[in-house]
C-alpha positions as CSV (number, residue, x, y, z in Angstrom):
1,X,0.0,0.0,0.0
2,X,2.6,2.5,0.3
3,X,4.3,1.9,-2.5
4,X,0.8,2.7,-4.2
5,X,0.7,5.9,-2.3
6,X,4.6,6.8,-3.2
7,X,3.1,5.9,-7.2
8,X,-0.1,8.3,-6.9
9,X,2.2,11.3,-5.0
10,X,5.0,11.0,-7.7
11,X,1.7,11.4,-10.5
12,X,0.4,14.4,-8.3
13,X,3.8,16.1,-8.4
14,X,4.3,15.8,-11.7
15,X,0.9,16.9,-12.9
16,X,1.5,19.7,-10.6
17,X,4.9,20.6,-12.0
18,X,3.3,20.7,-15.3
19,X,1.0,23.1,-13.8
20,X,3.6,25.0,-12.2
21,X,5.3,25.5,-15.6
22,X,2.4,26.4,-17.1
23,X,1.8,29.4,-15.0
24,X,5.2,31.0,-15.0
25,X,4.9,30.3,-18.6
26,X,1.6,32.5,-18.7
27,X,4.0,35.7,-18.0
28,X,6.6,35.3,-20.5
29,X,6.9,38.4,-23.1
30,X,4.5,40.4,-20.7
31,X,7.5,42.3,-19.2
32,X,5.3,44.8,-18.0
33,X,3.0,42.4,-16.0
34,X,4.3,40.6,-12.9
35,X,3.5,37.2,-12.2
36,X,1.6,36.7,-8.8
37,X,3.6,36.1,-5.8
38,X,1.2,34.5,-4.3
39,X,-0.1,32.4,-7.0
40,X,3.7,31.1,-8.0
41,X,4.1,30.1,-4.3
42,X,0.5,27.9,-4.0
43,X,2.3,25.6,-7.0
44,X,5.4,25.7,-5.3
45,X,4.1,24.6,-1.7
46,X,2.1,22.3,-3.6
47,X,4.8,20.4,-5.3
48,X,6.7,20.7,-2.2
49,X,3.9,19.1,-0.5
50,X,3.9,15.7,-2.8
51,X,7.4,15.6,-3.2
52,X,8.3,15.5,0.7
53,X,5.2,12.9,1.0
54,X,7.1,10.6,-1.1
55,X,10.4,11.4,0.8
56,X,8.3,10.3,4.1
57,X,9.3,6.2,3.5
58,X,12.3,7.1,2.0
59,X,14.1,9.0,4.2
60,X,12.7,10.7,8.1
61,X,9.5,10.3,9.3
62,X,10.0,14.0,9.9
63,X,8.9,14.4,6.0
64,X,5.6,13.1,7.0
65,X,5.0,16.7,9.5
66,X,6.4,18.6,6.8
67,X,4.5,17.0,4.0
68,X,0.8,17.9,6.2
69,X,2.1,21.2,6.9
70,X,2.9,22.0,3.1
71,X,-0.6,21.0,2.3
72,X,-2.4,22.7,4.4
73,X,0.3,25.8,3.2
74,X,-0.9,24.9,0.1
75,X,-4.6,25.6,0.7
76,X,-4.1,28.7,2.9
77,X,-1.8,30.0,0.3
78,X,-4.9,29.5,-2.4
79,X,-7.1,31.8,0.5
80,X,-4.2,34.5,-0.1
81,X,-4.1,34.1,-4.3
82,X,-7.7,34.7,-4.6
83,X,-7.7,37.7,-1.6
84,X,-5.0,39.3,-3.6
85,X,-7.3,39.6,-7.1
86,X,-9.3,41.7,-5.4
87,X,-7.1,43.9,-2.6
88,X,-3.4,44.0,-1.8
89,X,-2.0,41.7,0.5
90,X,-0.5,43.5,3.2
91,X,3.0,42.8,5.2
92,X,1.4,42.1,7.8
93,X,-1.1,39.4,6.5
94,X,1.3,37.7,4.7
95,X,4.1,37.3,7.9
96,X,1.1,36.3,9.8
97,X,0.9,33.3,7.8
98,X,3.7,32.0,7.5
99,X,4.5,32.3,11.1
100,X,0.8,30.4,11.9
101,X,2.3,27.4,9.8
102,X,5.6,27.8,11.5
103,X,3.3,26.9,14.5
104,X,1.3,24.3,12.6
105,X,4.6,22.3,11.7
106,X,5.9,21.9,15.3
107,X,2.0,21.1,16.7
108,X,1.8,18.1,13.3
109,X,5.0,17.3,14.3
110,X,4.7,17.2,18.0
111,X,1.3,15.0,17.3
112,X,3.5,12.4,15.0
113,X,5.2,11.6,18.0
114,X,2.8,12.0,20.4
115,X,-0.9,11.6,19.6
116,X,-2.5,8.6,17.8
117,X,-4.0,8.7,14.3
118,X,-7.0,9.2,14.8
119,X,-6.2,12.4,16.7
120,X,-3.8,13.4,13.9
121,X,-6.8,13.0,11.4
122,X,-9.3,15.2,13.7
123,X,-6.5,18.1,13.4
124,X,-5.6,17.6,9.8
125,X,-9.2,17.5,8.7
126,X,-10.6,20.3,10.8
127,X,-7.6,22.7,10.2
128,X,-7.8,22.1,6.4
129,X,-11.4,22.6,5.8
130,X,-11.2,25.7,8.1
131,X,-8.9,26.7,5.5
132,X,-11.1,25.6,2.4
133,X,-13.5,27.3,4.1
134,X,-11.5,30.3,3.8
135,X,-11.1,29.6,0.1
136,X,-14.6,29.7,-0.2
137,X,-15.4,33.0,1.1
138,X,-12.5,34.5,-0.5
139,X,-14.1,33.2,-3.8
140,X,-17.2,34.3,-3.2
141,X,-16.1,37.8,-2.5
142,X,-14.3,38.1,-5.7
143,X,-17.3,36.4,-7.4
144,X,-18.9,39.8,-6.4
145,X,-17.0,42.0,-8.5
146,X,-16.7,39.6,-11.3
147,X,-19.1,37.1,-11.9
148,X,-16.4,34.4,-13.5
149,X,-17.2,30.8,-13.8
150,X,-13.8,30.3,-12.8
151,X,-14.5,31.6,-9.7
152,X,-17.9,29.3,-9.6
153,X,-15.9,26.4,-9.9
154,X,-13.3,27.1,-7.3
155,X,-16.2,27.4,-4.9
156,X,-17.7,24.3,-6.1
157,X,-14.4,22.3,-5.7
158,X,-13.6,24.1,-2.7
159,X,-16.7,23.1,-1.1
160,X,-16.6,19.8,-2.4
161,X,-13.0,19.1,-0.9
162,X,-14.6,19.8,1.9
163,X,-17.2,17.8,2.1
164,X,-14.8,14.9,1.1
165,X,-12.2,15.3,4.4
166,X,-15.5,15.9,6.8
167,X,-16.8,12.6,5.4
168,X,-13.1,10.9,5.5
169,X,-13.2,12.4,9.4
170,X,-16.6,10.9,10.2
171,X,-15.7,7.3,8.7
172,X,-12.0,7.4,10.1
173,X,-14.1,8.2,13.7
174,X,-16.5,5.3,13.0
175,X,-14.3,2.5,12.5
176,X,-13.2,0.7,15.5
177,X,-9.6,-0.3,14.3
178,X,-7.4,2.7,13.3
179,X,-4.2,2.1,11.1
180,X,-0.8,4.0,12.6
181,X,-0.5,5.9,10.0
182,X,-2.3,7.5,6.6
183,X,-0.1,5.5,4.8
184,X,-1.8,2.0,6.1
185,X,-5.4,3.5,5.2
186,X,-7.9,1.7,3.4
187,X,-11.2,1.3,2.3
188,X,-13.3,4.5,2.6
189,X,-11.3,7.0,4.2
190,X,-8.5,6.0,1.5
191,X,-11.2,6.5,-0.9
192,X,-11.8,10.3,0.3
193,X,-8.6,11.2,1.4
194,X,-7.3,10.7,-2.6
195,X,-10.5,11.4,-3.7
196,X,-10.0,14.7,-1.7
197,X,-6.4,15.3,-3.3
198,X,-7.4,15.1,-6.6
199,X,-10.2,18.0,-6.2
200,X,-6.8,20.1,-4.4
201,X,-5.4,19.1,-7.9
202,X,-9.1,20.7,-9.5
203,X,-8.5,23.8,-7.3
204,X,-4.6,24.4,-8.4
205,X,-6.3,24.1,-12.4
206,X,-9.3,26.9,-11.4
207,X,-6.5,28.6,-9.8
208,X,-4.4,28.8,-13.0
209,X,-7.9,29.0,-15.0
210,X,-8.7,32.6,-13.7
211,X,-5.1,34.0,-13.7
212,X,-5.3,33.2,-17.3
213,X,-8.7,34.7,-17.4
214,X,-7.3,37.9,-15.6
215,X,-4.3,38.5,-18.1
216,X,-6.5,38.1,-20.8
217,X,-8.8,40.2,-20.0
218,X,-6.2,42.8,-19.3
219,X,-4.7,42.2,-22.3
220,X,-8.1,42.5,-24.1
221,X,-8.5,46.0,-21.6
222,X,-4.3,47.0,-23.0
223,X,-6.3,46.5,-26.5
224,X,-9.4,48.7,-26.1
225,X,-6.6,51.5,-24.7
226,X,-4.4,51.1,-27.3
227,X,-7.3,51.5,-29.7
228,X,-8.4,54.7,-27.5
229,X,-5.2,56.1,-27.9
230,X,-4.9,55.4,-31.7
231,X,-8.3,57.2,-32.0
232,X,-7.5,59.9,-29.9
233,X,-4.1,60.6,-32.2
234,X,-6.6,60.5,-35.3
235,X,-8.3,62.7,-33.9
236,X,-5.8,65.2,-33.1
237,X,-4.1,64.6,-36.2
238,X,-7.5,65.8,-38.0
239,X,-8.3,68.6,-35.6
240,X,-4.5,69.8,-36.3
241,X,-5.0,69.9,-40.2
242,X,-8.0,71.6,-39.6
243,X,-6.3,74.0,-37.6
244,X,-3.6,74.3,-39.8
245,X,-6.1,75.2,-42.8
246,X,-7.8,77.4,-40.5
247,X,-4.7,79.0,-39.7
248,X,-3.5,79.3,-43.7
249,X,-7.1,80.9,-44.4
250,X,-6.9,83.4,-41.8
251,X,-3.2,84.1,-43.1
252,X,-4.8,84.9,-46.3
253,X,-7.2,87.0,-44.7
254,X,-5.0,88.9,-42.6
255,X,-2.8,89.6,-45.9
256,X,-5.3,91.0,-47.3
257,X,-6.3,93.1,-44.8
258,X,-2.7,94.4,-45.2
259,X,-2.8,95.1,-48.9
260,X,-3.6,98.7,-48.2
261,X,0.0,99.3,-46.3
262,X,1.9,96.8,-48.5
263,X,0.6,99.0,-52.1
264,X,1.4,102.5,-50.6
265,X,4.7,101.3,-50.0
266,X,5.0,99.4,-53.4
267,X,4.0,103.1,-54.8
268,X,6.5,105.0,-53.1
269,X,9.3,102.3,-53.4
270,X,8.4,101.4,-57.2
271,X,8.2,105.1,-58.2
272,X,11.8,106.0,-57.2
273,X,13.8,103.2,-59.4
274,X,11.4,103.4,-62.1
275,X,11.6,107.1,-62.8
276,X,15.1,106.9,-62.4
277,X,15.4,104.5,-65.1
278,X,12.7,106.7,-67.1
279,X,15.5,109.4,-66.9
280,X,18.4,107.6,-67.3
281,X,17.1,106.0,-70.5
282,X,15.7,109.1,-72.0
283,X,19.5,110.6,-71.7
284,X,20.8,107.1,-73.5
285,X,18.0,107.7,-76.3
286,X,19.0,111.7,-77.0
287,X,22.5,111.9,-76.2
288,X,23.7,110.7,-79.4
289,X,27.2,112.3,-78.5
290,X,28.0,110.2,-75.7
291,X,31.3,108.5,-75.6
292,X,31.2,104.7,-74.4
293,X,32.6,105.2,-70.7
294,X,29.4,107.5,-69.9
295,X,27.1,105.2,-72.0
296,X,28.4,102.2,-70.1
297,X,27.7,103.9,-66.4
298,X,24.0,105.0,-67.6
299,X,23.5,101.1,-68.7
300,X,24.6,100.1,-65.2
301,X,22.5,102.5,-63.4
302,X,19.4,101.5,-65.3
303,X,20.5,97.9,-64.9
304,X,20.6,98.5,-60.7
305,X,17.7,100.2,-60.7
306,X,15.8,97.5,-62.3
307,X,17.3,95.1,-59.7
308,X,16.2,97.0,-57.5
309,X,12.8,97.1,-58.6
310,X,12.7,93.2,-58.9
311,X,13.6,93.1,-55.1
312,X,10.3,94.9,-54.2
313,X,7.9,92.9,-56.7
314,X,10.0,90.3,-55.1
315,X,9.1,91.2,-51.6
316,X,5.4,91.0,-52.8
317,X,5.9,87.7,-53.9
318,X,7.1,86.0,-50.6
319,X,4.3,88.1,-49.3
320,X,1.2,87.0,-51.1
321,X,2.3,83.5,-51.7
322,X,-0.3,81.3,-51.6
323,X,1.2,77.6,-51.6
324,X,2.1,74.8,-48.8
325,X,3.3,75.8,-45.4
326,X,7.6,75.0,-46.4
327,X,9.9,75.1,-42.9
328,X,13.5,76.1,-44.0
329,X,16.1,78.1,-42.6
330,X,15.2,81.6,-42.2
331,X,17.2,84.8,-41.3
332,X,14.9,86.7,-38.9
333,X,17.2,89.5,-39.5
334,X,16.2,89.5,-43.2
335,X,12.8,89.1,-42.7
336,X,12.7,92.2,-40.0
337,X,14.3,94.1,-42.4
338,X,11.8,93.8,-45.4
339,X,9.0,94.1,-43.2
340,X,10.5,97.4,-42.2
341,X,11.1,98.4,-45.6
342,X,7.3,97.8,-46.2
343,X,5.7,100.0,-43.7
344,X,8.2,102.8,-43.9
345,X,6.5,104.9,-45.8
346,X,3.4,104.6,-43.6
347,X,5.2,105.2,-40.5
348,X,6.8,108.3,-42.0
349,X,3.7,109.8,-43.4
350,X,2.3,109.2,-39.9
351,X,5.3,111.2,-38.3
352,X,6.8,107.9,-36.3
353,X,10.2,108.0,-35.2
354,X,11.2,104.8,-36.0
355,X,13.9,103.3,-33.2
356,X,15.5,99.9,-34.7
357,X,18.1,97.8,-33.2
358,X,19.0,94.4,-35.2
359,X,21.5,91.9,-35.0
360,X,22.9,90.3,-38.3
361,X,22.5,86.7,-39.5
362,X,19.7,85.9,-36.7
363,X,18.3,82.0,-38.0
364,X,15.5,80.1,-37.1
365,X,13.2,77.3,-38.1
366,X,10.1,78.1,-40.1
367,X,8.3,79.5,-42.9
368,X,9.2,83.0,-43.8
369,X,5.6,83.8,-45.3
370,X,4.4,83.4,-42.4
371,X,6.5,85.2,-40.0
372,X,7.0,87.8,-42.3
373,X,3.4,88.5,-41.8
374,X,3.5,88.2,-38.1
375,X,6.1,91.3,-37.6
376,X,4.1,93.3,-40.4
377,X,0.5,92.9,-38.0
378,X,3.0,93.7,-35.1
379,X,4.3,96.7,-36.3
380,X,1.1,97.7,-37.9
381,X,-0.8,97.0,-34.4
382,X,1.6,99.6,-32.9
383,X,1.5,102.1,-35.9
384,X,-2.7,101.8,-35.5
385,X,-1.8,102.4,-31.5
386,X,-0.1,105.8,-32.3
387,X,-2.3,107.2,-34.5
388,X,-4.1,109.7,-32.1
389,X,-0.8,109.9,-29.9
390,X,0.2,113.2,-30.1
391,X,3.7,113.8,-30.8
392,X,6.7,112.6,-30.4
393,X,5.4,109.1,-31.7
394,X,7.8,106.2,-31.5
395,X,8.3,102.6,-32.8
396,X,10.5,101.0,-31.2
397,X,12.1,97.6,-32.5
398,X,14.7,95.3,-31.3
399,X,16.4,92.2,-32.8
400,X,18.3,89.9,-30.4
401,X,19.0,86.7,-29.0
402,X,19.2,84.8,-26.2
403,X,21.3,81.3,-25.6
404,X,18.4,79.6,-27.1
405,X,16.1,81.8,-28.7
406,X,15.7,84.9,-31.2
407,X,13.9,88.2,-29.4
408,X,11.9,90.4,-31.5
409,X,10.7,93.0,-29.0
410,X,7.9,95.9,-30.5
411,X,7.0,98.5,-28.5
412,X,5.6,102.2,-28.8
413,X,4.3,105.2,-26.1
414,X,1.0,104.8,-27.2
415,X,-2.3,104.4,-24.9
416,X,-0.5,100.4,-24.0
417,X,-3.2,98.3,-23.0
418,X,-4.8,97.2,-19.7
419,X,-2.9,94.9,-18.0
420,X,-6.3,93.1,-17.0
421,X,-6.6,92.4,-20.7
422,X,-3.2,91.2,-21.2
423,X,-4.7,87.3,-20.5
424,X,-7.4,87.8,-23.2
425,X,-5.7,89.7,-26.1
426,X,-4.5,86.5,-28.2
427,X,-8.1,85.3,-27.7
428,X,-9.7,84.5,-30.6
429,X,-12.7,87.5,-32.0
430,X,-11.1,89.4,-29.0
431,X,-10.4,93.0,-30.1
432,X,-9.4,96.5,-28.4
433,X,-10.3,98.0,-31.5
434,X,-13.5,99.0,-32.3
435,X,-13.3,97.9,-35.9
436,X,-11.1,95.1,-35.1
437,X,-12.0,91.5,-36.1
438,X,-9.9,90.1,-32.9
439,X,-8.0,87.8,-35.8
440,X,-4.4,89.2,-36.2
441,X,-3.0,88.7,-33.0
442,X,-4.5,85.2,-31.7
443,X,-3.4,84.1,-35.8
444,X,-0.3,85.6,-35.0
445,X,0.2,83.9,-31.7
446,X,-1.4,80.3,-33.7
447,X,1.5,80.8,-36.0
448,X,4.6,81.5,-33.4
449,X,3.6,78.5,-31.4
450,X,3.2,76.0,-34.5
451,X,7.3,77.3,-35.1
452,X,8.1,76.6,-31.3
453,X,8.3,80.0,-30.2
454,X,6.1,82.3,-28.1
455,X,4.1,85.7,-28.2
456,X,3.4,87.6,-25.4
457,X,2.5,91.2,-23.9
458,X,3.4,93.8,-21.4
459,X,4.5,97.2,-20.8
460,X,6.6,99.2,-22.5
461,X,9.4,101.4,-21.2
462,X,8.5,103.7,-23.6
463,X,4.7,103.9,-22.1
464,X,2.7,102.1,-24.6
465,X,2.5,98.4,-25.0
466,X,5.3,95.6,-25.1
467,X,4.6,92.6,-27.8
468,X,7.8,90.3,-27.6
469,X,8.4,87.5,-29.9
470,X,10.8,84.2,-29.3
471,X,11.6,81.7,-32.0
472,X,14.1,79.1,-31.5
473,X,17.6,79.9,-32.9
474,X,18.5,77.2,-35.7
475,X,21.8,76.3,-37.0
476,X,22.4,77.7,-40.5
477,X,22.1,74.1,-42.8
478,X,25.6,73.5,-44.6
């Protein structure tokens, strides 16, 4: 007979093994998911269990103690699993375990020696379903969050191993010849006792059922979020094209609402070079005793001023282009200085003292369309801002940079604004003017931010408002 038990302990183990396996298997590629503690050391006290069991007739008695004692281990351990699906076990919980089975192993042990079997069954049987008991209720509580048929199932076999070592204690208590030890049992209370073990097997599988049930369905949940996300990023993608389309209409619109500044200076600026050419051709046509030397130095002049004619229509051109949005390297200084040479004429007619400071060879990041515009609504906001100033008026403009970052600062003594607007004035339809639209300023600071930079307001030393512009410097592309 116990060479039959040794065979049916040696089967347990290894169909726990297999088990065992199979659950720190569950976890492998899912680095971010942590196999349960609890969970890895149920299959481990488990095979511990069989395999010191089959060490009993080989080597100590002693094995005998520590196989009961791994069992019931086993069991409470399975309480603890299912507790920790539903709360965190705490230090305290878990050290008062394992020092109750410390305790457990020295009273089995002490009983081995001590107490007859019968007593030794009484304690094993009413300790263990205490602790299946335990299972039980455990279970069921997690059955209230989720209503798994796992979970269903580990009561049922729960309750059913149960049953099995009551009726195994009731038959064992009925008989009127006891055996010395478990291993010299027979007829029913065998019957139960394996009959018993192979529904702790059925727990280990409902056990390992659910965990796999639990990192699907967070695997399934890792899905839905992923697909969230994805969605989300759609989303913005779209809702950033749209803003971007938004933002190229409205730079078309603001253009055009610049058109009357850009064609007074394209009058004043074209009709210089033009009738200088007018005059210098008229002398080439009638002065048919020119020698060659003066000839040549009339055909250069006309030549330059025709250059520099095709500069300003060229200025228009970067100004009213219409295409895609095309991020290069841009000199900031450059593009300060042809907006400057655009509104010149206005500010002069206006009697502004114009105040600039710029720094050579200033790069950046961006589309010079665009930023171009930006400085010409800037420096027409403050021109607008002057207008019933009386005088002196002044403009002021500076070009500098910081460690990381160009500074465009624009300021004039005008009326400044209230500093109790300042959060509101790059809102969008938000206007100080009374004619304004409440575009040019919130497109303006739409555009800055889309090149990394930033737009913001305050006081001027000269007494007016303070607009200051940052773009990030960029390294010059060789």
């Amino acid at each position: 007979m116990a060479s039959a038990n040794e065979i049916i302990f040696l089967m347990v183990s290894l169909i726990i093994l297999g088990m065992t396996v199979h659950a720190a298997s569950l976890y492998e590629g899912a680095k971010e998911v942590r196999p349960s503690r609890a969970l890895m050391a149920t299959f481990l006290l488990a095979n511990l269990a069989g395999i010191t069991a089959m060490s009993y007739a080989w080597l100590a008695p002693f094995f005998l103690s520590m196989a009961n004692t791994l069992a019931v281990a086993g069991v409470a351990s399975c309480a603890l699993t299912v507790r920790s699906w539903r709360t965190t076990l705490s230090f305290r919980c878990v050290w008062g375990s394992v020092v109750g089975l410390l305790l457990v192993l020295v009273v089995f042990e002490y009983m081995r020696q001590n107490s007859s079997y019968v007593e030794r069954v009484i304690f094993f049987s009413t300790l263990s379903s205490a602790l299946l008991s335990w299972v039980i209720f455990e279970a069921w509580q997690a059955h209230q969050k989720e209503k798994a048929f796992q979970l269903k199932f580990m009561m049922a076999v729960a309750f059913t191993g149960l049953s099995l070592r009551l009726a195994r204690l009731v038959t064992v208590l009925q008989q009127t010849t006891h055996p010395e030890s478990l291993f010299q049992e027979s007829g029913w209370p065998m019957a139960f006792r394996l009959t018993a073990l192979s529904t702790d097997i059925l727990m280990l599988s409902s056990l390992l059922a659910y965990s796999t049930h639990l990192l699907a369905a967070r695997h399934q949940a890792e899905k839905k979020d992923n697909d969230r996300v994805r969605q989300a990023n759609q989303a913005l993608d779209a809702a950033l094209a749209e803003k971007n389309q938004m933002i190229k209409a409205l730079a078309l619109s603001a253009k055009s609402n610049n058109m009357g500044v850009l064609l007074s200076s394209l009058v004043h600026e074209l009709s210089q070079p033009l009738q200088i050419m007018h005059l210098r051709t008229e002398l080439l046509v009638n002065a048919t005793a020119m020698d060659s030397e003066e000839r040549q130095q009339l055909l250069q002049g006309v030549l330059q001023d025709n250059q520099r004619a095709m500069a300003i229509m060229d200025q228009l051109r970067k100004f009213l282009r219409n295409g895609a949005i095309e991020f290069s390297d841009v000199c900031v200084s450059d593009v300060v200085r042809d907006a400057l040479a655009i509104v010149k004429p206005a500010l002069q007619r206006h009697q502004v003292d114009l105040q600039e400071q710029t720094a050579p060879a200033l790069f950046t990041w961006g589309d010079e369309g665009q930023l171009q515009m930006v400085i010409l609504n800037l420096l027409k906001n403050a021109r607008d801002a002057l207008h019933n100033v009386p005088e002196p008026r002044t403009l002021a403009l500076q070009l500098q940079h910081t460690e990381q970052f160009v500074e465009l600062t624009v300021s004039d003594n005008g009326p400044g604004i209230d500093p109790a607007q300042w959060g509101r004035i790059f809102e969008m339809f938000h206007s100080t003017k009374p004619d304004g639209m409440g575009l040019g300023l919130w497109l303006s600071q739409a555009i800055i931010q889309n090149h990394g930079g930033s737009l913001t307001v305050g006081d001027s030393p000269l007494g007016g408002a303070c607009f200051t512009l940052r773009l990030p410097i960029h390294p010059v592309s060789t």
